[in-house]
Backbone as CSV, one residue per row, in Angstrom:
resi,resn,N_x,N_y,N_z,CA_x,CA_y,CA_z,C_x,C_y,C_z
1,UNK,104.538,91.801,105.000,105.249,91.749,106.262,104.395,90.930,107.242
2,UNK,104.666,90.253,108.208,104.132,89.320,109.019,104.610,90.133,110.635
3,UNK,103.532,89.817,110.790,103.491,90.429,112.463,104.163,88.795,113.250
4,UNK,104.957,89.499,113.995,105.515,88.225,114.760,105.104,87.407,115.997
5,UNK,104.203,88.543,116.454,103.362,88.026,117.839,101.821,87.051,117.351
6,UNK,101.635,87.269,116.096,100.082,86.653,115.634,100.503,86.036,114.696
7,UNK,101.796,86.164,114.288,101.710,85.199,112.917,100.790,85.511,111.448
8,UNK,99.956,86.981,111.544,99.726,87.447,110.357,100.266,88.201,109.721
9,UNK,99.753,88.531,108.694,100.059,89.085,107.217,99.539,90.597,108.087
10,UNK,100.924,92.047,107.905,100.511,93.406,107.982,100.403,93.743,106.906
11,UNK,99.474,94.726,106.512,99.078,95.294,105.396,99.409,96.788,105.150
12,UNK,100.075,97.195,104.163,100.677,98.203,104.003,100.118,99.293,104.960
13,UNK,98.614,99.307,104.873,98.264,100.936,105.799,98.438,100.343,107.207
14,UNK,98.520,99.213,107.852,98.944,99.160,109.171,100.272,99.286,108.946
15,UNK,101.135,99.102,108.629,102.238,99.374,108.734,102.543,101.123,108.815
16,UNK,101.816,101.836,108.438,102.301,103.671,107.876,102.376,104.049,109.518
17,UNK,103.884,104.966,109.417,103.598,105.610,110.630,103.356,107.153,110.597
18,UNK,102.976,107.318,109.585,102.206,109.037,109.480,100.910,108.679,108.591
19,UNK,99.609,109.090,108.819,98.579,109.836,107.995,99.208,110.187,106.580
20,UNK,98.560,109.770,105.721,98.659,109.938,104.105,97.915,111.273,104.095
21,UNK,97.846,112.295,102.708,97.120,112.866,102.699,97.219,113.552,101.351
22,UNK,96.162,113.896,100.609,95.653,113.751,98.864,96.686,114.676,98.446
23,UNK,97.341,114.959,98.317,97.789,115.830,97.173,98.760,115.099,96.050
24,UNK,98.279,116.001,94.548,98.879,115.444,93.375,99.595,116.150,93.133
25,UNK,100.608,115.916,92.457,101.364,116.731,91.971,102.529,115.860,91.079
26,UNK,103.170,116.779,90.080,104.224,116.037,89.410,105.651,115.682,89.987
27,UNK,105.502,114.654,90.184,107.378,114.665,90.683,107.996,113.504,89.679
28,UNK,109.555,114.321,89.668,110.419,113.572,88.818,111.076,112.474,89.604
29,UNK,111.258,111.314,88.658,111.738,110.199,89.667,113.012,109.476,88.659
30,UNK,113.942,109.247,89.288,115.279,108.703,88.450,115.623,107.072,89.428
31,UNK,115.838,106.418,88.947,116.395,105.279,89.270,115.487,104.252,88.992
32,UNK,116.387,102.686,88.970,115.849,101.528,88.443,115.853,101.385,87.308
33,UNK,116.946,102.406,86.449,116.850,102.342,84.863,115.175,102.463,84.304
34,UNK,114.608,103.837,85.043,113.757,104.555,84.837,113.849,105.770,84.887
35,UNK,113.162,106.937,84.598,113.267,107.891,84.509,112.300,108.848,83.943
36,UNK,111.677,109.540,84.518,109.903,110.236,83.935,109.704,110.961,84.969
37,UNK,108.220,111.145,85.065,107.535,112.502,85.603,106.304,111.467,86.197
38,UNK,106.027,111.377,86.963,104.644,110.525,87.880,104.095,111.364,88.507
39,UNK,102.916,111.271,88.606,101.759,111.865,90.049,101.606,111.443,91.057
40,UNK,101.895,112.073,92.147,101.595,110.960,92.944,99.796,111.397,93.605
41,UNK,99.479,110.501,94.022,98.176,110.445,94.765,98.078,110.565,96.069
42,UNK,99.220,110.036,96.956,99.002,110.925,98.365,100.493,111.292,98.854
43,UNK,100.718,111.687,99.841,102.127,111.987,100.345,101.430,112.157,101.884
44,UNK,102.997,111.221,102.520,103.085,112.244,103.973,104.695,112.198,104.153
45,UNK,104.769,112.390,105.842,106.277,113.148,106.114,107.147,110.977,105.505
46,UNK,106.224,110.053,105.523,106.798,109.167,105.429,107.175,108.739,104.018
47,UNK,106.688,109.293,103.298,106.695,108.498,102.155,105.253,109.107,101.083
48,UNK,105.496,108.382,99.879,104.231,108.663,98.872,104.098,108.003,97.979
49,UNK,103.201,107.943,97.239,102.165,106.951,96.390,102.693,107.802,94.991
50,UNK,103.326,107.129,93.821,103.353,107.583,92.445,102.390,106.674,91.832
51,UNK,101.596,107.314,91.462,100.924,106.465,89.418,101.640,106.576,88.915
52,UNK,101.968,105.269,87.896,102.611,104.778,86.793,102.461,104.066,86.186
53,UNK,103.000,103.716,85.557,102.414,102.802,84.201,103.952,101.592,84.237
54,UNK,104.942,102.544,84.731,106.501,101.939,84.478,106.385,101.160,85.913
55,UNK,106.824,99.456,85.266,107.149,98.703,86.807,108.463,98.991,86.867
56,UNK,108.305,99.372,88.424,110.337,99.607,89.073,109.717,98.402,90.689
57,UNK,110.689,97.778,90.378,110.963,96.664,91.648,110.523,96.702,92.980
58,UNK,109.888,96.123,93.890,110.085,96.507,95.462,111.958,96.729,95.677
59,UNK,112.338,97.414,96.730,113.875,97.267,97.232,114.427,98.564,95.898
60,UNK,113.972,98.611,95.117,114.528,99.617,94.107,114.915,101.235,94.905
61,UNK,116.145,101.581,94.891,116.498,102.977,94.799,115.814,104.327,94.075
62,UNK,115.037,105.355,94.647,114.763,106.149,93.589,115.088,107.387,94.119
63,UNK,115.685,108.469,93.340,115.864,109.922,94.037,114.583,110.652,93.048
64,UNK,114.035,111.715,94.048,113.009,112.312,93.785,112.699,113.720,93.723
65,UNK,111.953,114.500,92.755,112.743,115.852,92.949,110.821,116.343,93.180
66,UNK,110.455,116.820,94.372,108.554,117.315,94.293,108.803,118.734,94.804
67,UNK,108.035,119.212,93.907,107.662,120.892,94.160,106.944,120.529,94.861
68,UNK,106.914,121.323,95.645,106.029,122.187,97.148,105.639,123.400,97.503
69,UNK,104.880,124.293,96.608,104.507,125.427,96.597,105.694,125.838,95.799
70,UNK,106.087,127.315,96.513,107.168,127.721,95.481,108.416,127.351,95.367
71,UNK,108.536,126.066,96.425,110.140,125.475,96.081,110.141,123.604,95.748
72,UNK,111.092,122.974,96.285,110.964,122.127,95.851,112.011,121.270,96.663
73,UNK,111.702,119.675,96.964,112.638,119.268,97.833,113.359,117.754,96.289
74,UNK,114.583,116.950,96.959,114.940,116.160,96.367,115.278,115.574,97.694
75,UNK,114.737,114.117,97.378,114.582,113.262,98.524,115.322,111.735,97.641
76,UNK,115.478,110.868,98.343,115.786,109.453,98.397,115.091,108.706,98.783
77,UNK,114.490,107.741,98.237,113.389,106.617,98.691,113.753,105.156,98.166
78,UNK,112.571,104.715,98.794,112.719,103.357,98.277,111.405,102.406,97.766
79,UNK,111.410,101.823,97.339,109.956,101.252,96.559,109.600,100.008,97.769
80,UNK,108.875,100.764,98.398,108.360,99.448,99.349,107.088,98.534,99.194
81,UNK,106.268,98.926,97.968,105.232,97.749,97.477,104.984,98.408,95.916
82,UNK,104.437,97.781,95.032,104.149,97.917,93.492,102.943,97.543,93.063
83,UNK,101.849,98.009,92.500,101.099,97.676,92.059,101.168,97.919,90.645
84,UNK,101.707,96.433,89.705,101.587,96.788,88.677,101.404,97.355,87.189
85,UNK,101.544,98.503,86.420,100.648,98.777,85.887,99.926,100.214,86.395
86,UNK,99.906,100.372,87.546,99.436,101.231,88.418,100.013,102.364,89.072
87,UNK,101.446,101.910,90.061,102.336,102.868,90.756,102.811,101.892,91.546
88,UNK,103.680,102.842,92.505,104.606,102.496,93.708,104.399,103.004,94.793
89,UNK,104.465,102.183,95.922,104.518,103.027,97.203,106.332,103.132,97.796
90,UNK,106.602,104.435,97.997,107.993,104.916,98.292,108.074,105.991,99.471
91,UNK,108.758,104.804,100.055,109.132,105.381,101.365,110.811,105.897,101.448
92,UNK,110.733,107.181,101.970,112.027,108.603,102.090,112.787,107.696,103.049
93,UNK,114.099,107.595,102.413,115.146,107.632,103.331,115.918,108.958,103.199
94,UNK,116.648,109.178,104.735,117.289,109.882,105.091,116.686,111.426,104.614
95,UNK,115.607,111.762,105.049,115.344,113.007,104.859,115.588,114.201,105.584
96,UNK,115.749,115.256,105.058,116.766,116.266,106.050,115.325,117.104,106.976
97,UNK,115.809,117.398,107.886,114.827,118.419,108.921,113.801,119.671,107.951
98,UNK,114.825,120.014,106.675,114.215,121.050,106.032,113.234,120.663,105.214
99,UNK,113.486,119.131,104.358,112.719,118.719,103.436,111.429,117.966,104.284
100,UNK,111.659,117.789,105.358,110.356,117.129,106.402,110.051,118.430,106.842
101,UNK,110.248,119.695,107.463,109.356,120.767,107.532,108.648,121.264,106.445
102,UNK,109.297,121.151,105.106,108.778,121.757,103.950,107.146,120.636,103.812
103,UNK,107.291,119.561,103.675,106.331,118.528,103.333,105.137,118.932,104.315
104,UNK,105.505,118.586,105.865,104.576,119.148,106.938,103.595,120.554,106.326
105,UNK,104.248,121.296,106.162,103.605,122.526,105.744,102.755,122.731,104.641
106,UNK,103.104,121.557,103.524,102.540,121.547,102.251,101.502,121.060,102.212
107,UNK,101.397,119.668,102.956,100.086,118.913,102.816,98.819,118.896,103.399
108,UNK,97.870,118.927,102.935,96.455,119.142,103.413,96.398,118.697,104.575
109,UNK,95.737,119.707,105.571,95.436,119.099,106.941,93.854,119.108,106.977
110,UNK,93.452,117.690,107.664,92.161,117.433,107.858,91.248,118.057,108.649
């Protein structure tokens, strides 16, 4: 993404508008004519980081199902950068008030 007032290159963590924060855990991920179980490496109320091995597209659709203590939310995202080989960064669309209180509550506070 390019900042429009400087004419540079933003870099994914300037762009985040919430604090990341470590937790792993398994979540199931469907879309992009994919379909598996990933870890992710951080989460916040914005979005989260899966390891993978499977490339799925930037712009790709994915619905997501992450336990959170004893329950569990299903969210909608979108693949907003890829590192090969590696994982995805996926940012939540349209998340409901309950599944953003549930997350708030779950993740490690510093």
């Amino acid at each position: 993404m390019i900042d429009e007032a400087t004419n540079e290159e933003i870099s994914p963590d300037e762009r985040r508008l919430h604090d990341r924060s470590r937790l792993i855990i398994n979540v199931h991920f469907d879309g992009a004519d994919s379909t598996g179980v990933a870890n992710t490496k951080d989460i916040s109320p914005g979005g989260l980081y899966l390891s993978m091995r499977t490339t799925i597209p930037v712009g790709a659709a994915l619905t997501l199902r992450i336990p959170l203590g004893n329950d569990h939310i299903v969210a909608n995202g979108e693949v907003v950068y890829t590192n090969p080989g590696e994982g995805v960064g996926v940012k939540f669309r349209e998340l409901s008030e309950e599944a953003l209180a549930l997350i708030e509550r779950s993740i490690p506070q510093s």
